[in-house]
C-alpha positions in Angstrom: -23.2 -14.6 -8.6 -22.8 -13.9 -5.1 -23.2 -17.9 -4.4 -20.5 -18.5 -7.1 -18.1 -15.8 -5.1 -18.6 -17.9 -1.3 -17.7 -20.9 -3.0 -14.2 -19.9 -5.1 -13.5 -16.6 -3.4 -10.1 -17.5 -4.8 -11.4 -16.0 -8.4 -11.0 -12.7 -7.4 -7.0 -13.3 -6.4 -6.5 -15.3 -9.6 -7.9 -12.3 -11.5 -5.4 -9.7 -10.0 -2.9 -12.0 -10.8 -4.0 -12.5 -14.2 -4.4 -8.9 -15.0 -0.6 -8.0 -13.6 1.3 -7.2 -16.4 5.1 -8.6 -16.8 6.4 -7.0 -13.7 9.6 -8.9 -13.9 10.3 -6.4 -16.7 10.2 -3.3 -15.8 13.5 -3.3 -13.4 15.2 0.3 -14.2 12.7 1.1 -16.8 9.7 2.4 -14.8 9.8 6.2 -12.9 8.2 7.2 -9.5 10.1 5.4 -7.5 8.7 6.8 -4.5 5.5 4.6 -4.6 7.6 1.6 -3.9 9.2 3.0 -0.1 6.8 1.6 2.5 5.4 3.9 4.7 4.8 2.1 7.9 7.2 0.8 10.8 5.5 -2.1 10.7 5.3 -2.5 6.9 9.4 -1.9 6.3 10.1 -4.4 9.2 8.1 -7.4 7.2 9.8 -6.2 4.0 6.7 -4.9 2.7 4.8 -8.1 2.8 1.4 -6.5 3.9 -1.2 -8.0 1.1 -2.7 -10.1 3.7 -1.7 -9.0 7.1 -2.4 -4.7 6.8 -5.5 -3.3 8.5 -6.8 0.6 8.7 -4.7 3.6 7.5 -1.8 1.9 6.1 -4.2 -0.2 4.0 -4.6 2.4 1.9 -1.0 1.9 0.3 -0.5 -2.0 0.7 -3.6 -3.1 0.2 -7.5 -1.1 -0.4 -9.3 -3.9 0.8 -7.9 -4.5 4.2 -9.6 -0.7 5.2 -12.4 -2.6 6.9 -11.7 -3.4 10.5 -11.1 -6.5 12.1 -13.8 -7.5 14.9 -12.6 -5.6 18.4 -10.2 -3.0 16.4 -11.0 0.8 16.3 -13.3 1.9 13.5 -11.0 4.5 12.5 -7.5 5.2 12.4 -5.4 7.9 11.3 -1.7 7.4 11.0 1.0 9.6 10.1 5.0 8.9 9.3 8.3 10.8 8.4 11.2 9.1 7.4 14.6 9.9 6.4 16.8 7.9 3.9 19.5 8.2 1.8 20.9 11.1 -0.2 18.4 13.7 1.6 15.4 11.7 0.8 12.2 12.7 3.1 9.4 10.7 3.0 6.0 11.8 4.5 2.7 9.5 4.8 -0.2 10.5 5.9 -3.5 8.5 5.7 -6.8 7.4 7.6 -9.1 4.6 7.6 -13.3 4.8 8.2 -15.5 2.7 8.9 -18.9 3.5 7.1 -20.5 -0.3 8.4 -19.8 -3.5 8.9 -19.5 -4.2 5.2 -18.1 -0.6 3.8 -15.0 1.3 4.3 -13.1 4.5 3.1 -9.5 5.9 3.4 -7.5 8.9 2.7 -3.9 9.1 1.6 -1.1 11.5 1.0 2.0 10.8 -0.1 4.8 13.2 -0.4 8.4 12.4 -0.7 11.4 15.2 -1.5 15.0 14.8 -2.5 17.1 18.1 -1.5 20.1 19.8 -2.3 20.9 18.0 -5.7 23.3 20.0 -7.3 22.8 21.6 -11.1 26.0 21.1 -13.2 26.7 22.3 -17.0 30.1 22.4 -17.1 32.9 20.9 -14.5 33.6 23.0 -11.5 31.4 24.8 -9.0 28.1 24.1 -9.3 25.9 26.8 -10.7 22.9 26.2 -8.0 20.7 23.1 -6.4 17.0 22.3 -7.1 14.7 19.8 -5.0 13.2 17.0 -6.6 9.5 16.6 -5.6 7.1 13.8 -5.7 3.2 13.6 -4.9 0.6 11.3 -4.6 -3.2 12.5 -3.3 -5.4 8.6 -3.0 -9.3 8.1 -2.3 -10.1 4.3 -1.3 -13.2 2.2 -1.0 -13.4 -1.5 0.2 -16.2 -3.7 0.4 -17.1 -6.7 2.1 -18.7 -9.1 -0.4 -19.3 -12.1 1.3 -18.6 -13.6 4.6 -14.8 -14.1 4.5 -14.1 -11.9 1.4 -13.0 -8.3 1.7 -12.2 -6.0 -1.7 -10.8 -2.5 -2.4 -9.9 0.0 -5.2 -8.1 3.1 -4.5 -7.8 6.0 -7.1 -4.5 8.4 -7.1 -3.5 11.5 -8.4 0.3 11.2 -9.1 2.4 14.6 -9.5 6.5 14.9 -10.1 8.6 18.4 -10.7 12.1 17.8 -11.3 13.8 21.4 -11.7 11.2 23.2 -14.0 10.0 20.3 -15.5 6.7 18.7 -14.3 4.0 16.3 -15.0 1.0 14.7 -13.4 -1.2 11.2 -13.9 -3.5 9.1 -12.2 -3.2 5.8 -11.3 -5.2 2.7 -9.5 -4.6 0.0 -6.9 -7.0 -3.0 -6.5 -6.8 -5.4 -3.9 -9.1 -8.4 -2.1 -8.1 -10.2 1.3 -9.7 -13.6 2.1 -10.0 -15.6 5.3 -9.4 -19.0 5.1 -11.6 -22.0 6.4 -7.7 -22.2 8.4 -8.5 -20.5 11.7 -5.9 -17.3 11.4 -5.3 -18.0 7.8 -5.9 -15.4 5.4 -4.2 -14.6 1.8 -4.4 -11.1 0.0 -3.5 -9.8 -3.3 -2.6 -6.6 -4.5 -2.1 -4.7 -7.7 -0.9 -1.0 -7.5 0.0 1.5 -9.4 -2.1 0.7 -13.0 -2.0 4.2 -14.9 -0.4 7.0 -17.1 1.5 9.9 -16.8 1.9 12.9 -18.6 5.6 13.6 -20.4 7.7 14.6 -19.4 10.0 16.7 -21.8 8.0 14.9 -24.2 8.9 11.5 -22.8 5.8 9.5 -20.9 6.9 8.3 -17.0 6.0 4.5 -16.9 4.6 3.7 -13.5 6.0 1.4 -11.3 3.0 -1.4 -11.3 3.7 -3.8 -8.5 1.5 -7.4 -7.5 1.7 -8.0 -3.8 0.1 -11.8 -2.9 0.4 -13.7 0.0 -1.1 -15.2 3.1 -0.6 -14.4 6.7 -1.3 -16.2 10.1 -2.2 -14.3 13.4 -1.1 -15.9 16.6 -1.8 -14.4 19.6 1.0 -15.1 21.6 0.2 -12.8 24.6 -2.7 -14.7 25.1 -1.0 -17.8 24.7 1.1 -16.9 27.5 -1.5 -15.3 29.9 -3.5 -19.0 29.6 -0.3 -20.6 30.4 0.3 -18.8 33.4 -3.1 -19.0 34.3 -2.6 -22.9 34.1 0.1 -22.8 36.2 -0.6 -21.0 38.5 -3.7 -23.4 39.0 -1.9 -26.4 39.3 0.1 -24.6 42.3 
């Protein structure tokens, strides 16, 4: 088996693919719309295209498998973000990345985001009061390396959301792999979050909003670039 995965480590991206259910359908019709905000500075400014480019902490939302440290990187990281958005949305991350080995990896996430000051109506006039909206997630994550160039993760979440007095909880599951091409810098990654249930509520079941990241990414490393070509010509002075 482990033979079979060196040669077509591509399998195991073709599988999450495979497994994704129509996502193309669920536009306005899934709930916890929280676990679609990114949570990293980095993360927002590339759109959220992280399935192949995260490492450490933020790994543990985008994508399980890229927990485990690139070659010269710290072994662990802990990272932590607020953010502010519309209609008195706050959004707080916080999650951390350890290395067990060279081939094993855990994380810890927590996921919190608040809407205030929404206003509770019966009749038209004054309103009668305000209630905040409150949504949770708590995630444990793994990842594994399972051959030379092909890294794999699962994380496991409790979800939670109270709206007024009414409340409900669920798990759900992400599953991700990252491979390095034979394309020096090249790698492709592939992520499937959010598979699960919740609980009703009012008697009406919260769909979760399942989402397939895939993609590759290339790493240049332009500050060295530069630094040999100043080198350079400063030699040739």
């Amino acid at each position: 088996m482990m033979n079979y995965v060196l040669k077509r480590p591509a399998l195991v991206l073709l599988m999450l693919t495979l497994v994704a259910p129509p996502l193309h359908a669920q536009a306005g019709k899934s709930g916890l719309a929280f676990l679609k905000l990114g949570i990293s500075g980095r993360g927002l400014a590339m759109g959220d295209a992280m399935s192949a480019a995260v490492s450490g902490a933020p790994a543990t939302y985008y994508n399980p498998a890229g927990l485990l440290a690139p070659q010269g990187t710290s072994t662990s990281q802990l990272m932590f973000m607020h953010k502010e958005w519309i209609q008195d949305t706050r959004v707080e991350f916080l999650g951390a990345s350890i290395m067990l080995d060279e081939e094993n990896a855990i994380g810890f996430s927590l996921n919190s985001t608040t809407v205030s000051d929404i206003e509770i109506r019966t009749r038209p006039g004054t309103p009668e009061g305000s209630f905040t909206a409150r949504n949770f997630s708590l995630g444990a994550s793994y990842a594994r390396s399972i051959a030379e160039d092909l890294d794999i993760g699962i994380t496991g979440k409790f979800l939670y959301q109270k709206i007024l007095i009414d409340e409900s909880s669920g798990f759900g599951i992400d599953l991700g792999a990252q491979y390095k091409t034979s394309v020096e810098n090249l790698s492709v990654g592939a992520a499937l979050a959010n598979i699960g249930s919740m609980q009703g509520l009012r008697g009406e079941k919260t769909k979760l909003p399942t989402l397939l990241r895939i993609g590759p990414a290339y790493t240049y490393e332009l500050v060295k670039t530069l630094a040999q070509r100043l080198e350079a010509l400063h030699a040739e002075k």
